[in-house]
N, C-alpha and C positions, 0 to 999 in steps of 0.2 A: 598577602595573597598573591599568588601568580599570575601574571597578567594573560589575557588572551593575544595569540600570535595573530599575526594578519592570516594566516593560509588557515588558521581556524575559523576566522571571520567570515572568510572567502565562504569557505563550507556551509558554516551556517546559511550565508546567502543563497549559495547554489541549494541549498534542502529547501527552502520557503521557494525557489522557482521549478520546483522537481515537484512540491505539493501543487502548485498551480498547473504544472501542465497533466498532471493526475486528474485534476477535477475538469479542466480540458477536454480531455481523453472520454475522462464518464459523460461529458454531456455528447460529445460525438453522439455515442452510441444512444446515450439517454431521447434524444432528439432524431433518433433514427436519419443519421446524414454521414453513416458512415460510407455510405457511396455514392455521396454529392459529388465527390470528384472522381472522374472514373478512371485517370492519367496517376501516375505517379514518377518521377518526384514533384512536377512541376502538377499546375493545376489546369486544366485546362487548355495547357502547352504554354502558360506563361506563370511567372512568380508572382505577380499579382492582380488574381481574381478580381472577379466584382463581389465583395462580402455580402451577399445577399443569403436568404434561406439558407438551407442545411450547409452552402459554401463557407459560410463565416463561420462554423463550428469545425468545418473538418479540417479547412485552409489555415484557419486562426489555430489550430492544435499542430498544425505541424510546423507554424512559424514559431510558437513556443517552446517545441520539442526540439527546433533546430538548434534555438537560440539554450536550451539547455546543454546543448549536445557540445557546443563551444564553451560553457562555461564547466562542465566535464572534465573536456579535453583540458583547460586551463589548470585545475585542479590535479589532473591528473602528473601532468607537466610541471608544476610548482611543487609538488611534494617526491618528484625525482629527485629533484633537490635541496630541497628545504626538510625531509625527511626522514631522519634518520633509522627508523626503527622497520628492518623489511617487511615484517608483517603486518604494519599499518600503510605500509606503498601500496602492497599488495590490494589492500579494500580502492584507494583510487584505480588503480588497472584494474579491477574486476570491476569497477564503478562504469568504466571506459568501453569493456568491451558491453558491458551489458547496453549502455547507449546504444551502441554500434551495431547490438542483435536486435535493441529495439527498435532501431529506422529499418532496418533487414525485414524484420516483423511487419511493420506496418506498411513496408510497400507489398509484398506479397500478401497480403490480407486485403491489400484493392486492387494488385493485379490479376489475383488468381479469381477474384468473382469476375473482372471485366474479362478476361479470359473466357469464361465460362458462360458468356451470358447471365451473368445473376444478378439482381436487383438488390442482393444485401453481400456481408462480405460472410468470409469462410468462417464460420465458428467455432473451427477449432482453431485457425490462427490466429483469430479476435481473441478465444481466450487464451492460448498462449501471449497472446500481446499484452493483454489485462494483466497476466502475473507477471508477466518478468516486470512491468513496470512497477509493480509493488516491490518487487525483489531490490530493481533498483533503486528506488527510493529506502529499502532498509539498508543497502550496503551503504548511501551515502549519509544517513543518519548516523550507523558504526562508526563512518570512519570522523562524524562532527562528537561524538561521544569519547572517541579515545583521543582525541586533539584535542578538547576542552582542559582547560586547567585544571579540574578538578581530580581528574586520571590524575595526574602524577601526583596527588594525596593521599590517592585511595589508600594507599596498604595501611595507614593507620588508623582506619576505621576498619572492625572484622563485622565478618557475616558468616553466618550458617552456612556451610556446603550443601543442607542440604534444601537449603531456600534457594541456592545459584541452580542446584539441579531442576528443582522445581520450576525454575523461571527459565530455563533453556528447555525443558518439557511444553512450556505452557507459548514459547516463540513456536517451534511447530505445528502445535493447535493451530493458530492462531492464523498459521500460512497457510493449513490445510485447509480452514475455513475460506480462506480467499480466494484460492484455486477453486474451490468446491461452488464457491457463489459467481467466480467468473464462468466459469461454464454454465452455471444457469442463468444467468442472464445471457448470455450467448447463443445459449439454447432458446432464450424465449422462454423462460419457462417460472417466470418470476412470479406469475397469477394463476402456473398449474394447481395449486392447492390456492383459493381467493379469499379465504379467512384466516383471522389471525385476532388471540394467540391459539384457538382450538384449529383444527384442522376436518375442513368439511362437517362440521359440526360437534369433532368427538377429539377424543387425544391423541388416535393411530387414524390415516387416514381411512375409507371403506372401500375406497378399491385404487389400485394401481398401475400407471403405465410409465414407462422412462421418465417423463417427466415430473410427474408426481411422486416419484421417488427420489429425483433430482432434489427438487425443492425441500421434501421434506429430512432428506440429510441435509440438506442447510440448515433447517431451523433447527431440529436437533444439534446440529453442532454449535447453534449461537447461546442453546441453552448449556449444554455444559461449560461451553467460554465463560458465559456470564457467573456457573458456581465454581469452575475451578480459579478461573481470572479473578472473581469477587474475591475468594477465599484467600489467596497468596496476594494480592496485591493490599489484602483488609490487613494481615498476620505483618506483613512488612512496615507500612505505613503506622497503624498502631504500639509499635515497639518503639519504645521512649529511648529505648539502651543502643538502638542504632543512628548511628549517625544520621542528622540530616540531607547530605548526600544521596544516601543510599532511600530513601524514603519519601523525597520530592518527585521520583519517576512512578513510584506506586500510588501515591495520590492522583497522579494523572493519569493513569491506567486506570482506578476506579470511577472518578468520570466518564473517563473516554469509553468505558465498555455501559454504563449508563445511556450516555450519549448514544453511543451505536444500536444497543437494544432499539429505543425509541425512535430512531431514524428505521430501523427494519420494520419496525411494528406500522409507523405510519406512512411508509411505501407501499406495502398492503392496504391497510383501509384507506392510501387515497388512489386504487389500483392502478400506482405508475401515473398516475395524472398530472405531476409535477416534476417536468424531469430535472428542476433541480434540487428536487429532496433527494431524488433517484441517485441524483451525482453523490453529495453530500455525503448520502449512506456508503458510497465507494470511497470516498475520502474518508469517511469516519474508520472504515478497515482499516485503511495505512495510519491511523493515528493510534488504532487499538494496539500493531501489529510494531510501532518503532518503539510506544511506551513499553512494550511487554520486551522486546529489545533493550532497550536503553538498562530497562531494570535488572534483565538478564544479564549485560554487559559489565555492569556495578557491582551485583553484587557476586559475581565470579571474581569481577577484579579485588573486592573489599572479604572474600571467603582466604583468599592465599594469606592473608595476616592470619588466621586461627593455627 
């Protein structure tokens, strides 16, 4: 077996603190403190607040986000030269600047309300801020996926092409759906339809305005996740004749989209009254969203041997 390099290890590390300052992030917003601090970069005009109220969630998210933002940068910098292969540099530089958009992101998202006079921040820069953070937590998951020892066996294990296209199908779903739920939560508009799984009592809702239509393309879209994702992720995993490589990221895909169902479902019936289910359900996206990645990733790499 091939050993794990240390700058794989690294990675690893840095994804488990990229999922933390994700779920950081959700409770910001979950907790409504996203403009406890109305100064950016500093808080208050100093580096260290009094962690008090909504302070300790927004201050505490960005001392996380910084302290990611260095181990990024470190990442990025160790695989210029420990390296070799351009196209996997390339995922730490895109890994680097996306950081780099997302502090861009998050100070404009509280200076453009304090600017404004506004008591919450801009929601379309909140939700631009929401995805790219998912985004970047899927590039740095790529690049712990093709750094793993396991890549450099793949090719002698084969897959289906037309399972790899299926699983690179089923990664855009998946982002579309995150995009789609950060702007409704951004919008506020997480309890425009406040039943679930019927909608206002029926299966189409009975009447419509922006919001309500927000929401309800979310939930549509979690339900076809949950038969497309089920389907490709069940067809993968249940095949004896694939490698076990390729079939340990689909078993966590089928959880993880179990898992995420039931955190959407019971963010509704406890309407947002918990915002750390609230967060959870944003983390559970980024864990449906790297499995359907990772798998994707495999089995393109494990389809070139057919």
């Amino acid at each position: 077996m091939i050993p794990a390099t240390p700058l794989h290890r690294y990675t690893q590390v840095t994804v488990v603190f990229a999922a933390l300052v994700l779920f950081a992030g959700a409770m910001v917003t979950s907790t409504g403190s996203g403009m406890a601090v109305p100064d950016w970069p500093q808080s208050f005009g100093t580096w260290t607040p009094k962690m008090t109220g909504g302070v300790f969630y927004e201050h505490g998210h960005r001392v996380v986000a910084g302290a990611l933002g260095l181990l990024v940068l470190g990442l990025a910098a160790w695989a210029a030269f420990a390296e070799r292969r351009g196209w996997a540099r390339w995922l730490t530089w895109g890994a680097l600047i996306a950081v780099l958009s997302q502090a861009a992101l998050g100070g404009l998202t509280v200076l453009r309300g304090t600017f404004n006079s506004w008591s919450h921040t801009d929601p379309v820069f909140s939700a631009m801020h929401a995805s790219l953070a998912q985004a970047l937590f899927g590039i740095l998951v790529a690049y712990a996926a093709v750094s793993a020892p396991g890549w450099q066996a793949a090719p002698a294990h084969g897959a289906p092409k037309a399972q790899a296209r299926w699983a690179r199908a089923l990664v855009v779903l998946v982002y579309v759906q995150i995009v789609v739920g950060a702007v409704m939560r951004h919008q506020h508009a997480g309890l425009a339809i406040p039943d679930f799984p019927a909608s206002y009592g029926g299966v189409v809702p009975t009447f419509y305005n922006w919001l309500v239509a927000l929401n309800f393309a979310h939930r549509c879209g979690a339900w076809l996740l949950v038969v497309a994702g089920t389907w490709l992720a069940w067809r993968v995993a249940a095949d004896q004749s694939l490698d076990p490589w390729l079939r340990q990221p689909a078993w966590v895909l089928l959880g993880a989209i179990a898992a995420q169902f039931l955190l959407g479902a019971c963010v509704v019936w406890t309407q947002l009254g918990l915002p750390i289910l609230t967060s959870a359900h944003v983390l559970g996206g980024a864990v449906v969203f790297t499995s359907a990645l990772v798998l994707a990733l495999r089995l393109g790499r494990a389809s070139q041997a057919d």
